[in-house]
Every structure is written in C-alpha cells, then in structure tokens.
N, C-alpha and C positions, 0 to 999 in steps of 0.2 A: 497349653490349655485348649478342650477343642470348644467351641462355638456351637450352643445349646440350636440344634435346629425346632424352625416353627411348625407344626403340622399344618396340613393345607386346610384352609378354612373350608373347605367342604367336606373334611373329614367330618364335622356333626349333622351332615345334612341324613335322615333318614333313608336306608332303601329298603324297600320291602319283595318279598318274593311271591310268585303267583303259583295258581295250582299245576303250572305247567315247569315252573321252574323257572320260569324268567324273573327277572330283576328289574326292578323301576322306584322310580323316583315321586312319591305323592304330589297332586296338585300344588297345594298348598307350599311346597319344599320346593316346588318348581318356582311359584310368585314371589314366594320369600331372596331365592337365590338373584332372582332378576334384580328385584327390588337392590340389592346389595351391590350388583354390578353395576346397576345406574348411577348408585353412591356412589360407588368407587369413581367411574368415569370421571363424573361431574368433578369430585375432590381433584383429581387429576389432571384436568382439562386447564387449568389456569397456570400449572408450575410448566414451567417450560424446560426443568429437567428431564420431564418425561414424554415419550411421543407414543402416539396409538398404538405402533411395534409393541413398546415396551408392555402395556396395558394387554394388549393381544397375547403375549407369550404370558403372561400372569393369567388369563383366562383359559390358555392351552394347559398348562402346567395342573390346573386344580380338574378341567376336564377329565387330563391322562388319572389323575387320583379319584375321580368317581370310577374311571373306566375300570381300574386295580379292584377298587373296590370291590365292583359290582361284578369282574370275572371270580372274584376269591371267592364271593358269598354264592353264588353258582355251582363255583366247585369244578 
C-alpha cells in the first residue's frame, strides 16, 4: 500500500502574473507565509527532536515548490 503524499503547504499560496510575464507572490501572501513560519518555528523550538537543519530543509523544500510553481505558470 503506497503512503498518501501531503502537498507542500505553499501549494495554496497565490501567484499572480505581470504584464511582462513575471511571476510573484502578493504582499499579503508574502505576510501570511512569514506569519506561518514563525508558527512553525516557535511550535518547534521546544521539541528537541527537531533542530534548526531540520526546520531549514522543511523551509528549502516548500521554497523549491513555489520555485516549480512559479517556472510552470511562466511557461
């Protein structure tokens, strides 16, 4: 049985295109995302399973999935 993957949680974050064709991320979508990573930290900061590495490659990982994104919707 294979093991349901999660999508990366910045899969719902908005990007929008400009008249030139670039790709970006709304203000708003920008404050919102911080905000969640602060959460996250904080939540994380006290379990001693987890060290800043770990937390950093979780922040790498949903970056590389905006970057996917934002080359596809480019084109």
């Amino acid at each position: 049985m294979s093991e349901k993957k999660t999508p990366p949680a910045t899969s719902k974050i908005p990007l929008c295109t400009d008249e030139a064709g670039g790709v970006y991320i709304p203000a708003s979508a920008v404050t919102l995302l911080l905000r969640a990573m602060a959460t996250c930290c904080r939540n994380l900061a006290a379990d001693p399973a987890y060290t800043l590495d770990d937390i950093a490659e979780v922040l790498a990982q949903e970056a590389d999935a905006i970057d996917c994104r934002a080359i596809s919707r480019a084109g």
